[in-house]
C-alpha positions as CSV (number, residue, x, y, z in Angstrom):
1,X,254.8,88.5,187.0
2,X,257.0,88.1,183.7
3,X,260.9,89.3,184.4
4,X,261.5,91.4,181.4
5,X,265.1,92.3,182.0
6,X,267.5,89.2,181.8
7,X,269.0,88.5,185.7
8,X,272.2,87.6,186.5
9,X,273.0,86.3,189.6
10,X,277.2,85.3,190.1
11,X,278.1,82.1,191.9
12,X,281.3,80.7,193.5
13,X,281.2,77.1,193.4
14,X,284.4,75.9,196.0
15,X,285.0,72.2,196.3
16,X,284.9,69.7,197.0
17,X,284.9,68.9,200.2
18,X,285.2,65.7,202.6
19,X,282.8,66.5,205.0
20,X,280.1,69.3,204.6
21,X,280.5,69.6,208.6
22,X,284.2,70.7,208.5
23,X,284.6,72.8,205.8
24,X,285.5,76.3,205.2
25,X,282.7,76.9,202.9
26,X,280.5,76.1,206.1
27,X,281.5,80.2,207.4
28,X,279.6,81.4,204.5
29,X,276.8,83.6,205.0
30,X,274.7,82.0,202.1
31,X,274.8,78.5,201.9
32,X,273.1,76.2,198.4
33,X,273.1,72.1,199.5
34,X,272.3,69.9,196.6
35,X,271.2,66.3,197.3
36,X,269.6,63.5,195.6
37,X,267.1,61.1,196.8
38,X,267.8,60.0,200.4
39,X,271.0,61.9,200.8
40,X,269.0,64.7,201.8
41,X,269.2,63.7,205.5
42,X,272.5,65.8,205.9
43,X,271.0,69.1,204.5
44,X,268.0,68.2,206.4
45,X,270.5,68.6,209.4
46,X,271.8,71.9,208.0
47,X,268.5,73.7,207.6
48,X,267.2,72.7,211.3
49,X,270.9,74.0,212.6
50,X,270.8,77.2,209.8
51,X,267.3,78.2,210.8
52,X,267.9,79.7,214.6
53,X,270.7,81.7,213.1
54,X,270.4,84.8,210.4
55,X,272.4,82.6,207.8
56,X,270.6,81.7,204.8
57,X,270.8,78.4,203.4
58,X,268.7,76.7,200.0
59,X,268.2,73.1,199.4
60,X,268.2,71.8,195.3
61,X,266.8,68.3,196.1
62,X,266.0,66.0,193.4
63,X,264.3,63.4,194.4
64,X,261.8,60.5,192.4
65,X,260.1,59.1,195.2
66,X,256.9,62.0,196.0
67,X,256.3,60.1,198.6
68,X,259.7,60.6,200.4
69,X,258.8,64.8,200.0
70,X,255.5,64.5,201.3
71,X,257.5,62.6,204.2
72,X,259.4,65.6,204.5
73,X,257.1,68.6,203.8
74,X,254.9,67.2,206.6
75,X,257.4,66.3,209.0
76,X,260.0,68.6,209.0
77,X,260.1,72.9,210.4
78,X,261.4,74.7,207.3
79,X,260.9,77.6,209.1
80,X,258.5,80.0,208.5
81,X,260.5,82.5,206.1
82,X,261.3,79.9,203.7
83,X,259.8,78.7,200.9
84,X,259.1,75.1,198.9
85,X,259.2,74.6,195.2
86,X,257.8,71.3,193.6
């Protein structure tokens, strides 16, 4: 399906921070975590704590290695109302 009409989504960007665990940005009902290669352990963390609650949080994960995101797509619950891009 082709979007037609430009979409505009605002963003607040606060930071940042010395610990992702401590922060006030962590009370947030929507949460984007953005990590590179193997720093994606932490937000790893964050999705498996996010994902019993009705808090939403996306992952932007960059990453070289397709064999470290099979690792992960076969090994780790993303829940069931979430969704991978690749």
């Amino acid at each position: 399906k082709t979007i037609t009409t430009p979409m505009h989504k605002p963003a607040f960007v606060v930071g940042p921070f010395l610990s992702p665990f401590s922060s006030p940005a962590m009370d947030s009902e929507h949460l984007v975590a953005v990590a590179s290669g193997i720093g994606v352990t932490p937000a790893i963390s964050l999705i498996k704590q996010y994902s019993r609650t009705s808090r939403r949080l996306n992952l932007i994960w960059i990453c070289r290695d397709a064999g470290l995101v099979e690792h992960f797509l076969q090994n780790v619950d993303f829940g069931s109302d979430g969704y991978t891009l690749i």
